[in-house]
N, CA and C of each residue as an Amber inpcrd file, in Angstrom:
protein
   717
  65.5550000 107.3810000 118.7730000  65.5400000 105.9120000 118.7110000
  66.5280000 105.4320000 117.6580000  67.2700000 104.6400000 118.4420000
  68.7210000 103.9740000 117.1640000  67.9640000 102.8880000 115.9870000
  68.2520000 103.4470000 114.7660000  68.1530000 102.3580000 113.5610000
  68.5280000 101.2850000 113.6440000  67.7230000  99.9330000 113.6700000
  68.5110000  99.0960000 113.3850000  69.3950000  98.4660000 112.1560000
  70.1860000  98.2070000 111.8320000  70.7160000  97.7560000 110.5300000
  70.8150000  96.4050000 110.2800000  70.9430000  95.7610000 109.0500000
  70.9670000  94.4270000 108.6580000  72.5070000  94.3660000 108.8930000
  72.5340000  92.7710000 108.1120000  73.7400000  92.6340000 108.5260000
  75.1260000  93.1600000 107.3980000  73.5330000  93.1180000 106.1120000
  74.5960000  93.8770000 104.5340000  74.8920000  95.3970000 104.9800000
  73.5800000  96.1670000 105.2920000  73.7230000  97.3030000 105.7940000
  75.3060000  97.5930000 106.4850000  75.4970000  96.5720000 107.2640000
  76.5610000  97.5800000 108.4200000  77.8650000  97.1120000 107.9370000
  77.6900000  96.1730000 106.4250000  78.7010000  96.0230000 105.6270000
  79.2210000  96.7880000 104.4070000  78.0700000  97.4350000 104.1950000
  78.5680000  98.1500000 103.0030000  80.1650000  99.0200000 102.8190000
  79.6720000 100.0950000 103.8240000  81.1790000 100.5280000 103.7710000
  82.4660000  99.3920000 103.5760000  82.3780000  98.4220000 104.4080000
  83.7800000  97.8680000 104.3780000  83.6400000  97.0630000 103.2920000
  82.3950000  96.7810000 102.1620000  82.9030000  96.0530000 101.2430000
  83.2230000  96.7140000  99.9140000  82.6700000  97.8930000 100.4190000
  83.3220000  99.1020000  99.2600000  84.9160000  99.3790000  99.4970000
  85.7970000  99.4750000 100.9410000  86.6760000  99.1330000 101.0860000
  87.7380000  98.0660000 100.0550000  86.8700000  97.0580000 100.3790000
  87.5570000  95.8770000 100.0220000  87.6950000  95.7850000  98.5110000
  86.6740000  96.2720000  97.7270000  86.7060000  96.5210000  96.5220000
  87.9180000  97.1280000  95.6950000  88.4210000  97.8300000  96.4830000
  89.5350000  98.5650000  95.9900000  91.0740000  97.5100000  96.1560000
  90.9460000  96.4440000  96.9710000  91.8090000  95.1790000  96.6120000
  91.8640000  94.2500000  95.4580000  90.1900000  94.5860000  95.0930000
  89.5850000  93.7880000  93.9010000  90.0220000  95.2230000  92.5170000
  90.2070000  95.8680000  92.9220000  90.3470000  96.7660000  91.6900000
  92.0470000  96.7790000  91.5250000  92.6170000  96.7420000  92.9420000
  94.3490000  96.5450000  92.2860000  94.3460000  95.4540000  90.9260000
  94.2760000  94.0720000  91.3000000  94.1060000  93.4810000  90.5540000
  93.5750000  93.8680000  88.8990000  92.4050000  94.0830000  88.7980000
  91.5680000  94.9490000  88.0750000  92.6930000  95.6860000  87.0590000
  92.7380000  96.7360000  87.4770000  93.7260000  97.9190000  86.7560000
  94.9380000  96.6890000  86.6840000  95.7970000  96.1950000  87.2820000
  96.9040000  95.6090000  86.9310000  96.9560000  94.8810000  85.4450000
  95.9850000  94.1610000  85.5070000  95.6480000  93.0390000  84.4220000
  95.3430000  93.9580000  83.2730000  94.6750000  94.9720000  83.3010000
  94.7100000  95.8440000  82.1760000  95.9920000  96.5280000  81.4810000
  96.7610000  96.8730000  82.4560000  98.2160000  97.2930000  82.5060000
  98.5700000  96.0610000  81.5410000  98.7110000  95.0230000  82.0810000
  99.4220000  93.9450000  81.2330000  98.6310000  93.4740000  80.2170000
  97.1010000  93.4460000  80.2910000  97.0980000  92.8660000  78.7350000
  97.2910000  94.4550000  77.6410000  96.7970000  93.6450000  76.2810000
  97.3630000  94.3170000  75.1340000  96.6390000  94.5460000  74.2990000
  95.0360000  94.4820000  74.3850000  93.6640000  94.3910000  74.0130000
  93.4690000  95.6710000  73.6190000  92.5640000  96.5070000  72.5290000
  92.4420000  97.9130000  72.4340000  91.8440000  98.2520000  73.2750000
  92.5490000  98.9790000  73.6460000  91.8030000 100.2310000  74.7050000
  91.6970000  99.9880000  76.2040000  92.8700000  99.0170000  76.3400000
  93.2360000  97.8160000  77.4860000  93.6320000  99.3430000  78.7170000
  94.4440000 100.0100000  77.8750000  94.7860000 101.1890000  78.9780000
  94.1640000 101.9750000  79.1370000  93.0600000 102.3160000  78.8550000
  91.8300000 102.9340000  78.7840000  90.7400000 102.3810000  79.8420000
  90.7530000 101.4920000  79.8510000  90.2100000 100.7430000  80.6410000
  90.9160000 100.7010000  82.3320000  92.4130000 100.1400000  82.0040000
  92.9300000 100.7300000  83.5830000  92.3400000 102.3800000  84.3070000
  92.6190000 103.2350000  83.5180000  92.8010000 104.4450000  83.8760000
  91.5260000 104.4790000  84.4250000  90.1910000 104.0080000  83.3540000
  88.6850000 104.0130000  84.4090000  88.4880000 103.8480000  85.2290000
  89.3260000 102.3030000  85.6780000  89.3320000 101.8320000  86.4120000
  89.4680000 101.9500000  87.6020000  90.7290000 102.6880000  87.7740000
  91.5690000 103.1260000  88.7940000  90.5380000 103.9990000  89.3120000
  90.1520000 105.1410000  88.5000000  89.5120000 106.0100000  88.7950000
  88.0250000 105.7250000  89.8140000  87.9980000 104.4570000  88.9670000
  86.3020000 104.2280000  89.8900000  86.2250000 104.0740000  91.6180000
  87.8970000 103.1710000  91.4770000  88.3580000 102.0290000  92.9370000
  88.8000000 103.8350000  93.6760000  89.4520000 104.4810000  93.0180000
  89.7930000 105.9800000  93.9500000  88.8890000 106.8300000  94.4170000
  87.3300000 106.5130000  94.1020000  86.3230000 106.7040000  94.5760000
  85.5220000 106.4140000  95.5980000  85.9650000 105.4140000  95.6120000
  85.4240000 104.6230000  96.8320000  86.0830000 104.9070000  98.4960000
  86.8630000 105.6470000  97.9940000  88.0170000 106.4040000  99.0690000
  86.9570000 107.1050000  99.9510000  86.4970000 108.0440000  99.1140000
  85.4260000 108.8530000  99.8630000  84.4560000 108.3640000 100.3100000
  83.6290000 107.4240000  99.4050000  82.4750000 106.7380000  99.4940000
  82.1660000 105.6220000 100.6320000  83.4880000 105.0230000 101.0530000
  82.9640000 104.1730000 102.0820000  82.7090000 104.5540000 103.7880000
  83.4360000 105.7350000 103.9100000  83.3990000 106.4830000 105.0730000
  82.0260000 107.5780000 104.9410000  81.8690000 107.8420000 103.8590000
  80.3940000 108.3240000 103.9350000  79.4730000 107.9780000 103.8440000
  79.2860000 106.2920000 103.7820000  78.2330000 105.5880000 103.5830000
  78.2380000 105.1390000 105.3730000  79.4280000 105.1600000 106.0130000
  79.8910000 104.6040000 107.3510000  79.0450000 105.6180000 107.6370000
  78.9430000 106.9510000 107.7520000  78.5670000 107.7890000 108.5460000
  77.0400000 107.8250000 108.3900000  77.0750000 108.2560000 107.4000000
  75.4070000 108.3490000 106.7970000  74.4290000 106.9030000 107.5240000
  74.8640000 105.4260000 107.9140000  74.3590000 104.4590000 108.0090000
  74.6630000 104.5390000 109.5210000  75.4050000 105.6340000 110.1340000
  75.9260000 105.2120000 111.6260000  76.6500000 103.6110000 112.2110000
  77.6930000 103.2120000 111.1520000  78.3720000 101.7890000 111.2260000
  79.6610000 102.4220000 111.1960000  80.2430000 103.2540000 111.4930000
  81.8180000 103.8020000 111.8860000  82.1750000 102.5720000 112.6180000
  83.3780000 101.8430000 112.6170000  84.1800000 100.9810000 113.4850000
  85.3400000 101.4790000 113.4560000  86.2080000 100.9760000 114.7830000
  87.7100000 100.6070000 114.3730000  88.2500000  99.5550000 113.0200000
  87.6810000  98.7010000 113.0720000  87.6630000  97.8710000 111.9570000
  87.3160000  98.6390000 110.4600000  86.3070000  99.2430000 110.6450000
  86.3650000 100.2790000 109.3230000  87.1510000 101.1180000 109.0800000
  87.6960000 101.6970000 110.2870000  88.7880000 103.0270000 110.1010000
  89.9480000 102.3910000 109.3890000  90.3250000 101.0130000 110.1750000
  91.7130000 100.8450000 110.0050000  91.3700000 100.4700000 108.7530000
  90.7360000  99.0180000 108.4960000  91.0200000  98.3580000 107.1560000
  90.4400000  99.5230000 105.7240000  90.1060000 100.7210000 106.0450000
  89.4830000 101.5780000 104.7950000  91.0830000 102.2220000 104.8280000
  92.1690000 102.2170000 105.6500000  93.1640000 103.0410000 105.2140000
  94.2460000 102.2400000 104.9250000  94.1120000 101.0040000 105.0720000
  94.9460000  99.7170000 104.7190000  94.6350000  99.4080000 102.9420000
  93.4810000  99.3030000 102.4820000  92.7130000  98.9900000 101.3740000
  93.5680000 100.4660000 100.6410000  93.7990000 101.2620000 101.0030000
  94.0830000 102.6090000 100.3230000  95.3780000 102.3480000  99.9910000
  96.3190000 101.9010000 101.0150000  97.9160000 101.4920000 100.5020000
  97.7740000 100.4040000  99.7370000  96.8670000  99.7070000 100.0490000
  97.1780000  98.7300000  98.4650000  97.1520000  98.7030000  97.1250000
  96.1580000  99.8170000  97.3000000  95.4290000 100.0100000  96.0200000
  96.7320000 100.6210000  95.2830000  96.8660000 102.0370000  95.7980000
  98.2150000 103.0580000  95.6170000  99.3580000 102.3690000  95.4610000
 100.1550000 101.4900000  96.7560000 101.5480000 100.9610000  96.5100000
 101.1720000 100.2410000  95.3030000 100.2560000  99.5360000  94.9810000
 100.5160000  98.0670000  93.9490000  99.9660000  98.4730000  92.5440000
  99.7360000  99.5720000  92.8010000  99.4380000 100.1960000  90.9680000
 101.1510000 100.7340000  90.9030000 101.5000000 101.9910000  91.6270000
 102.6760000 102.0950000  91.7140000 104.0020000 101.2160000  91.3790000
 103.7380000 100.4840000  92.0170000 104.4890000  98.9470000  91.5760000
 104.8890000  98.3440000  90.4660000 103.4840000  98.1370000  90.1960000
 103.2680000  97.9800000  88.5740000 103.6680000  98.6340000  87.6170000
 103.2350000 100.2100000  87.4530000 104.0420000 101.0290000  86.8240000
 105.0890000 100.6980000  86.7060000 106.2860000 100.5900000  87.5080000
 107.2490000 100.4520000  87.8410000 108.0090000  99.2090000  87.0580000
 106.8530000  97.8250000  87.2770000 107.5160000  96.3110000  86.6350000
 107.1400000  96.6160000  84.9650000 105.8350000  97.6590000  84.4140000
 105.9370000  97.6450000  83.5880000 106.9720000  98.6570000  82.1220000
 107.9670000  99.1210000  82.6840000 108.1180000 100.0100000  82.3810000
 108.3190000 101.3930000  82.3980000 107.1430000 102.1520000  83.3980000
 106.2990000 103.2610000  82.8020000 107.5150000 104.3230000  83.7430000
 107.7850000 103.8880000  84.8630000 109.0630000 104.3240000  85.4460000
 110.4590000 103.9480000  84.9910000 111.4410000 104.7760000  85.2740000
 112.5800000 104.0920000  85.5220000 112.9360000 102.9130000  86.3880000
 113.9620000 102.1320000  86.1570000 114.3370000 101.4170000  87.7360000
 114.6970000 102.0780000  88.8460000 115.4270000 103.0990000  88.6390000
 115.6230000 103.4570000  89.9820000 114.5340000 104.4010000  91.1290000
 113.7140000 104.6680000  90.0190000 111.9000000 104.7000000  90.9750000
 111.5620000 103.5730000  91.6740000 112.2950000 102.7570000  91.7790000
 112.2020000 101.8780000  92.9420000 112.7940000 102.2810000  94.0690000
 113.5000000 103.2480000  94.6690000 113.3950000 103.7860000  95.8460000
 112.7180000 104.6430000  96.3860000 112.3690000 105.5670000  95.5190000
 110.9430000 106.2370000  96.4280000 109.6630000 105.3500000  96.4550000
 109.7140000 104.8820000  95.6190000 108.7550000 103.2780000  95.9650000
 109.1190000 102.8980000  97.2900000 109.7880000 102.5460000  97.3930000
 110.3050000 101.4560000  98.7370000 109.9910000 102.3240000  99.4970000
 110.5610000 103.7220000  99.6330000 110.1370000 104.6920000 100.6370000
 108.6620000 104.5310000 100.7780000 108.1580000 105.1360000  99.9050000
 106.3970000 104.6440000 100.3520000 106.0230000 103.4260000 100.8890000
 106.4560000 102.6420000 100.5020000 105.7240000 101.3800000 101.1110000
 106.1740000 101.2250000 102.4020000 107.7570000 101.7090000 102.9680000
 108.1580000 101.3140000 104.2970000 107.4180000 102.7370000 104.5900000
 107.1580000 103.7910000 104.8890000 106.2460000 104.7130000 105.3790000
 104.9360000 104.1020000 105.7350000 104.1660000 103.3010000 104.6340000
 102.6340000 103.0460000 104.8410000 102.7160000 101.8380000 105.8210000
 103.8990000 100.9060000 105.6300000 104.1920000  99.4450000 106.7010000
 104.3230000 100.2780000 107.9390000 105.3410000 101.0100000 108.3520000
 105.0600000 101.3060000 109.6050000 104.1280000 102.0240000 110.0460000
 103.2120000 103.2110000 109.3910000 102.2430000 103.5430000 109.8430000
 101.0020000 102.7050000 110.3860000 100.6970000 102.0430000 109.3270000
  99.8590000 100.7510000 109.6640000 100.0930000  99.9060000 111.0250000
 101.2850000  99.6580000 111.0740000 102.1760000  98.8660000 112.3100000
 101.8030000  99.8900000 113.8060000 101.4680000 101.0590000 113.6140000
 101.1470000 101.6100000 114.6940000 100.1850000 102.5300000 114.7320000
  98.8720000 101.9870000 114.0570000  98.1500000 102.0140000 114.2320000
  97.2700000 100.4520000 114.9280000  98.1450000  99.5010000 114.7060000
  98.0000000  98.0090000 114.8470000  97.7940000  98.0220000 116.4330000
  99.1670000  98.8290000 117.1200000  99.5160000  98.7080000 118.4210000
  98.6270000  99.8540000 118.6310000  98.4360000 100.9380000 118.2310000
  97.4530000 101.7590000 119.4880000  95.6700000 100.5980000 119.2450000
  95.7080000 100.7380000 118.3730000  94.2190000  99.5540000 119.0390000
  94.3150000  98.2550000 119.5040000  95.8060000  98.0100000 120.0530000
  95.6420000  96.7420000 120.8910000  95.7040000  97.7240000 122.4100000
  95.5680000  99.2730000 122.3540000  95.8110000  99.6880000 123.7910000
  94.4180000 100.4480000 123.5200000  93.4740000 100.3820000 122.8530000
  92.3910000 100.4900000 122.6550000  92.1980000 101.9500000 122.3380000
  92.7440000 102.4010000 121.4620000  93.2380000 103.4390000 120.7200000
  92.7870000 103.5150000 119.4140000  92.5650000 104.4410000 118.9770000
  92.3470000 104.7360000 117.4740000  93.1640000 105.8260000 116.3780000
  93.9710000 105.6200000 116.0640000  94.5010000 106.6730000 115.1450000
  93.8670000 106.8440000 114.0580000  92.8170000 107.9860000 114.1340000
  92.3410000 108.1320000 112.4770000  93.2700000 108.9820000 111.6220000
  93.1600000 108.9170000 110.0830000  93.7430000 108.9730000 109.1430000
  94.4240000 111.0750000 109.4690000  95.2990000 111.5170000 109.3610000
  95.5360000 113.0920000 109.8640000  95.1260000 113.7330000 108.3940000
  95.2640000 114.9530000 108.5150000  95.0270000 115.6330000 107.5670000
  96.0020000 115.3970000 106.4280000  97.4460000 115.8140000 106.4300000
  98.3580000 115.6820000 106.2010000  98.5780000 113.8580000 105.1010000
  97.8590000 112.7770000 105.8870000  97.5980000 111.7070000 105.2290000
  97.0810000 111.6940000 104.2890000  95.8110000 112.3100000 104.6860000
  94.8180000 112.2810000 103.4920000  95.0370000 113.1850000 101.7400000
  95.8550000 114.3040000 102.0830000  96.1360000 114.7850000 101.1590000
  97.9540000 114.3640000 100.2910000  98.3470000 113.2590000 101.1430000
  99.5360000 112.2690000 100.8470000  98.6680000 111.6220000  99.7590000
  97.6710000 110.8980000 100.2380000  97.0840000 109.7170000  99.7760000
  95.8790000 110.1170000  98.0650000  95.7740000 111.3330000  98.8260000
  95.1900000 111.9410000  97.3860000  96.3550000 112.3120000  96.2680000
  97.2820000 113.2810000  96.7810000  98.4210000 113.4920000  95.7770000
  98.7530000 112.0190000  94.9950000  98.8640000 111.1640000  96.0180000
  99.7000000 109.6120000  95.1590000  98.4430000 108.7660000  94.3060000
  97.2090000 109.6260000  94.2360000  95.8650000 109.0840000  93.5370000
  95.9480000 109.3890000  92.0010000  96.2910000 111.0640000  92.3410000
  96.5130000 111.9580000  91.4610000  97.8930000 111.5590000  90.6060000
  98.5020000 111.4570000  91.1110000  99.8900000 111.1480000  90.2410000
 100.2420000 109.8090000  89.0000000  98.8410000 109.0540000  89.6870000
  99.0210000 107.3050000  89.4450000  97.7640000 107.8610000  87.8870000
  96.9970000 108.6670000  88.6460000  95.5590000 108.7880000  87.4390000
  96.2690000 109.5840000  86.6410000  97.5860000 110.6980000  86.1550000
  97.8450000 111.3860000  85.2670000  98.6240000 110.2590000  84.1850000
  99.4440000 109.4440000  84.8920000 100.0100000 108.6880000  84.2190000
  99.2490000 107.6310000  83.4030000  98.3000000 106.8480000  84.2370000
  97.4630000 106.4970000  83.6340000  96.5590000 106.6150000  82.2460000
  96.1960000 108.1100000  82.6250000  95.4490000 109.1240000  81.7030000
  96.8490000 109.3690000  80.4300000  97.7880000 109.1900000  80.9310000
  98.6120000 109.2740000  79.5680000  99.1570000 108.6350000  78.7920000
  98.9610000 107.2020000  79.4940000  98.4210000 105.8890000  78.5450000
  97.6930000 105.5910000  77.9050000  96.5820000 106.1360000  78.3150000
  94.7960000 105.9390000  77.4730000  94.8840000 107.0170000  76.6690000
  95.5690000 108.3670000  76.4330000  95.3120000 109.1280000  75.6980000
  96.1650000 108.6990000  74.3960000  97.8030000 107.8010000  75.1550000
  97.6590000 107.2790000  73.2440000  97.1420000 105.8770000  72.9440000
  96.0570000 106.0400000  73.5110000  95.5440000 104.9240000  72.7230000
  94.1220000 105.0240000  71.6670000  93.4190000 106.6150000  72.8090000
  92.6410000 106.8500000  71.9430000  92.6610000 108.2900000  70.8400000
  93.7250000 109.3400000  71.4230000  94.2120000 110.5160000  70.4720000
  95.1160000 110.1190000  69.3380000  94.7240000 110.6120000  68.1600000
  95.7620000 110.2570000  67.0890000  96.6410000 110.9770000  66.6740000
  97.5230000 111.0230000  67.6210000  98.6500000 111.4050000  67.5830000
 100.1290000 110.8520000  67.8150000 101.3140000 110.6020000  67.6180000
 102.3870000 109.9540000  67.8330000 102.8830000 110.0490000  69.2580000
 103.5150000 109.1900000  69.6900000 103.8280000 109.1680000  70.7970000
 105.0750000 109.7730000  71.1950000 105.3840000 110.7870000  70.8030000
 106.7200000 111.8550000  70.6020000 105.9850000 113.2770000  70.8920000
 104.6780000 113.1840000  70.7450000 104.0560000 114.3220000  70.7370000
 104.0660000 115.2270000  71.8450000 104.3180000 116.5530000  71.8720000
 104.3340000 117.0140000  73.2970000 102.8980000 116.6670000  74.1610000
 102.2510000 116.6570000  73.9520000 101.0680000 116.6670000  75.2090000
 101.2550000 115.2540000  75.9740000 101.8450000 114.4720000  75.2590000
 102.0220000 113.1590000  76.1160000 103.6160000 113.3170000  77.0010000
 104.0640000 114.0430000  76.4000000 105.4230000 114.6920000  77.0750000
 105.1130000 115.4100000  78.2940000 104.3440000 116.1270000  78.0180000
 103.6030000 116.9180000  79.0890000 103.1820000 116.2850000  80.2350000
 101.9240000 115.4940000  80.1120000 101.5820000 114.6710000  80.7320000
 102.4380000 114.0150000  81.7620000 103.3360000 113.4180000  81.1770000
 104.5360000 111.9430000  81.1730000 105.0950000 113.1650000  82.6180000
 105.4620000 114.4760000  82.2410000 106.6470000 115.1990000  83.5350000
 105.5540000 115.6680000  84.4320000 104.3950000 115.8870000  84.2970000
 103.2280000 116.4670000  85.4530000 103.4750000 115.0590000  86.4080000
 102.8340000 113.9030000  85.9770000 103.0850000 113.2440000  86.4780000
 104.4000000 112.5240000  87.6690000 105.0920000 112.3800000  86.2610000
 106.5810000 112.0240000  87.8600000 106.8690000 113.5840000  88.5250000
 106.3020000 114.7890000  88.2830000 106.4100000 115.6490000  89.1050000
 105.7520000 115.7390000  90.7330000 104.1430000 115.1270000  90.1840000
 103.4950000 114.7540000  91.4150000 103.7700000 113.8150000  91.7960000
 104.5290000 112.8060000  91.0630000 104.6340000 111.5400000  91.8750000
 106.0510000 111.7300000  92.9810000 106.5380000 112.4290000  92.5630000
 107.5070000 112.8060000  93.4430000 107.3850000 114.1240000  94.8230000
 106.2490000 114.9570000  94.8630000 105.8120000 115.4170000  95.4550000
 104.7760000 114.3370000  96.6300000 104.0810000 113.4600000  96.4530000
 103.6080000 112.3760000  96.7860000 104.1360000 111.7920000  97.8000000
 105.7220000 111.6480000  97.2940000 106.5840000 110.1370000  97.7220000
 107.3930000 111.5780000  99.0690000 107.6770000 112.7710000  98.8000000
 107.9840000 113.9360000  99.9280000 107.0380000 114.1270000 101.0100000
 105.9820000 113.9460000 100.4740000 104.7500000 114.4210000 101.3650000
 104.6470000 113.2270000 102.0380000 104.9030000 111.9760000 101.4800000
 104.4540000 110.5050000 102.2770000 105.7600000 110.6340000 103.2350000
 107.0030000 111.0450000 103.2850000 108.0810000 110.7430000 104.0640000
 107.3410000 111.5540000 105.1800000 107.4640000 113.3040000 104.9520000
 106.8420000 114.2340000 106.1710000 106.1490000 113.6340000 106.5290000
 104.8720000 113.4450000 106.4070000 103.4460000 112.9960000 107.0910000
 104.2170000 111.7110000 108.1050000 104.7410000 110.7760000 107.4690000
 105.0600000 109.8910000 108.3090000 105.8890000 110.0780000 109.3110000
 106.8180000 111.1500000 109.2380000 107.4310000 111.5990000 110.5980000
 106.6060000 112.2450000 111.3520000 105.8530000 113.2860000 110.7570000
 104.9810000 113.9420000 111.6150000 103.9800000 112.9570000 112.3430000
 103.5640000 112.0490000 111.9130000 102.9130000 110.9040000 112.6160000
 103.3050000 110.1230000 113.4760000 104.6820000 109.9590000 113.3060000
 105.3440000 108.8960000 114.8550000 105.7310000 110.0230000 115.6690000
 106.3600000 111.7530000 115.4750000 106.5360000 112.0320000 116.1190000
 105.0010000 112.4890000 116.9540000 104.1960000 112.6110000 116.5740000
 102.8890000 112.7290000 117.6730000 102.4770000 111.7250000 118.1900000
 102.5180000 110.7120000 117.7470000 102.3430000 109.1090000 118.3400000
 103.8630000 108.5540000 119.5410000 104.5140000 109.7200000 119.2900000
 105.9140000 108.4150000 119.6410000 105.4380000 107.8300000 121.1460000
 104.5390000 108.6080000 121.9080000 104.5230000 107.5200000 123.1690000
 103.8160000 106.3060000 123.2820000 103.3200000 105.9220000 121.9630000
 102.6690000 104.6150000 121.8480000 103.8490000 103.4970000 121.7730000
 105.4070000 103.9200000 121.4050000 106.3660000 103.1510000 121.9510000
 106.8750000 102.6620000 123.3110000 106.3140000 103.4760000 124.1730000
 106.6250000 102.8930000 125.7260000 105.6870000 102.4310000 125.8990000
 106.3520000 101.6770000 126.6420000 105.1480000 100.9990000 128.0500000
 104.2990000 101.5190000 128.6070000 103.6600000 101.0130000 129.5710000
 102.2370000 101.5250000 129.5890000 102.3780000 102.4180000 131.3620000
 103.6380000 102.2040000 131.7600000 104.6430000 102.9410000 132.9850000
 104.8670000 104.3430000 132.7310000 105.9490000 103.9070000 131.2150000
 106.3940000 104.8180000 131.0610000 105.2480000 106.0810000 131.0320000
 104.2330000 105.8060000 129.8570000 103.0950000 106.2600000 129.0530000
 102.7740000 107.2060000 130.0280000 102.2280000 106.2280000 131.0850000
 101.2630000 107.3330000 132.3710000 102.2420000 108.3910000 132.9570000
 103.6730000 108.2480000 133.1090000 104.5900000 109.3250000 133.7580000
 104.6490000 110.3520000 132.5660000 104.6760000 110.1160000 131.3950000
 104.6400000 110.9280000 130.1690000 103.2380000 111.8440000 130.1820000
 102.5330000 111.2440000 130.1520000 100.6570000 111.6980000 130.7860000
 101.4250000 113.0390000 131.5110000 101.9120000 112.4620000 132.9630000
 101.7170000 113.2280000 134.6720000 102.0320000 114.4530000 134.0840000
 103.7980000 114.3990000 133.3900000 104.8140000 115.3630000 133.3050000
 104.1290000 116.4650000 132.1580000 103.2310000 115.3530000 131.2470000
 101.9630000 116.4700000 129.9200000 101.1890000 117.5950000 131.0240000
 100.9250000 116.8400000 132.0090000  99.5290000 117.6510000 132.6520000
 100.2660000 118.9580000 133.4160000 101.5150000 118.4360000 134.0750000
 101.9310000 119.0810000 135.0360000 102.4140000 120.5820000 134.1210000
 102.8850000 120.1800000 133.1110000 103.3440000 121.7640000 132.1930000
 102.3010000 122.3040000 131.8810000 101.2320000 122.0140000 131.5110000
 100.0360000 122.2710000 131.4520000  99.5790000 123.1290000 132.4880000
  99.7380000 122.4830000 133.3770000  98.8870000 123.0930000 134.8190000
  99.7410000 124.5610000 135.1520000 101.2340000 124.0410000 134.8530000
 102.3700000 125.5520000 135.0760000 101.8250000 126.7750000 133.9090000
 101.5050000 126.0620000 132.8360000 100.9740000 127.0440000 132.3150000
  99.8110000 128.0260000 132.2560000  99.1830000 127.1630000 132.5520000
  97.7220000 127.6870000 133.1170000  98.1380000 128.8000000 134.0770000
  98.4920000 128.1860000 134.8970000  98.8530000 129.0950000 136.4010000
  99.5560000 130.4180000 135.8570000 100.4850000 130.4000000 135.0560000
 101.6110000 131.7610000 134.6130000  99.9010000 132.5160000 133.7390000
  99.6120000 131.9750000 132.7770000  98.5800000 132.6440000 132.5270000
  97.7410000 133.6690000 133.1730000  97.0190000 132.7220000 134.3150000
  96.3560000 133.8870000 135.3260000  96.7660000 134.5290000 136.2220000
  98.0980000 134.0130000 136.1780000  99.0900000 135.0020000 136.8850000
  99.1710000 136.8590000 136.2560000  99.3750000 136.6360000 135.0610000
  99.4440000 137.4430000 133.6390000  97.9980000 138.2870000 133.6170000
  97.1420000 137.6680000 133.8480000  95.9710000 138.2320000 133.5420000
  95.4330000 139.1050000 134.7240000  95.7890000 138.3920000 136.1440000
  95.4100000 139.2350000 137.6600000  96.5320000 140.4310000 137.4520000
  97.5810000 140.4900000 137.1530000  98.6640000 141.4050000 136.6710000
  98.0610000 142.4660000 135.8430000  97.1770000 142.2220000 134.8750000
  96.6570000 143.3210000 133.6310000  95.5860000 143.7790000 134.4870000
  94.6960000 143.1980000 135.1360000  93.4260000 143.2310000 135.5580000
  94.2830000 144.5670000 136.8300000  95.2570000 144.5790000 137.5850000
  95.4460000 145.3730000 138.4480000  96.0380000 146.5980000 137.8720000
  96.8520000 146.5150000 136.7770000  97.3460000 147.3430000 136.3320000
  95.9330000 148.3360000 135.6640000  95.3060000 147.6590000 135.1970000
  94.0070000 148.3830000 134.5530000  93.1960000 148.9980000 135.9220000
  92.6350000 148.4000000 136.8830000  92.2450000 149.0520000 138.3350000
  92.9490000 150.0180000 138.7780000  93.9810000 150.2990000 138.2030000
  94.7200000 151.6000000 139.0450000  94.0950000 153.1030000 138.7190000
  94.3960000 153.7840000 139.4360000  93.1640000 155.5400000 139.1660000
  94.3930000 155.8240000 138.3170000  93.9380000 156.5740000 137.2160000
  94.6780000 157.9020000 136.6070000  94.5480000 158.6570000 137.0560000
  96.3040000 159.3200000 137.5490000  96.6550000 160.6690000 138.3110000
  96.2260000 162.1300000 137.0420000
């Protein structure tokens, strides 16, 4: 017998989602003010909203409220969170300027992914998040929280800011962040190229289908072709 749910119930997930729009903000404003322990506070921060990553799809499941609407907007809420801390970094400093092109790269990667995921659920389609995404989206979690973490550490270690461990820190970081911004290019090719027939028409699509099945079917066939072949060769008497 199906549970029924309220109407907060079958919201939770997506407002844990949404939270993480409320936390860009959040962490940003900490970034910019100048309050003790202001960066200390981002880095929590961040950390809490990168939680919710996991948490709203397992509250989806656990409550049986999975949607399209949840799938998409929980992986939309994720590029925001990521591009616009990123960003920030970026207006404040914490990068170079010219980390504004693997920036840009990410963000035109996550725009068009999004963009077609837009169009397969207007053909009533679902692209959930690939493997390959998810560990994009974690690396660029990871990269944003080291840097972070190496803001708050001089604010609360007493030590100079010349010191190696913040040196340390400072190259782990744009190391993963640049591993991140590689992994976000692949994934995104690997994603249109398995999607690319969501670019044709819906003509084309089905002849693309026929010509899928028909190699398929040739294959099949060479298969048990292969196998009645072993199967006779094995039936034969030893002389």
């Amino acid at each position: 017998m199906a549970i029924k749910r309220t109407g907060f119930e079958k919201q939770i997930a997506n407002l844990l989602s949404l939270s993480r729009v409320i936390g860009l903000f959040l962490v940003t404003c900490f970034l910019f003010l100048k309050f003790k322990y202001s960066q200390t506070c981002a880095f929590v921060s961040f950390i809490f909203f990168s939680i919710t990553d996991a948490l709203d799809g397992a509250v989806a499941r656990s409550l049986g409220t999975v949607s399209v609407f949840g799938i998409l907007f929980d992986a939309i809420t994720d590029k925001v969170l990521t591009t616009g801390v990123l960003v920030t970094l970026l207006v404040i400093g914490e990068f170079p300027k010219w980390y504004l092109f693997p920036i840009l790269l990410i963000l035109s990667r996550e725009f068009l992914v999004t963009g077609l995921r837009l169009v397969a659920a207007a053909r009533n389609q679902v692209l959930s998040a690939e493997k390959h995404g998810k560990i994009k989206t974690a690396l660029q979690m990871v990269s944003i929280c080291i840097m972070l973490a190496r803001r708050a550490a001089m604010e609360v270690v007493p030590l100079t800011k010349e010191h190696d461990l913040f040196r340390y820190l400072y190259w782990v970081g744009i190391g993963s962040f640049f591993g991140a911004a590689l992994l976000t290019f692949l994934s995104g090719i690997i994603y249109f190229t398995k999607y690319s027939e969501l670019f044709l028409d819906d003509d084309q699509t089905a002849a693309l289908k026929t010509k899928r099945k028909e190699r398929e079917e040739k294959k099949r066939m060479k298969m048990k072709k292969r196998a009645k072949k072993w199967e006779g060769k094995a039936k034969k008497p030893v002389a």
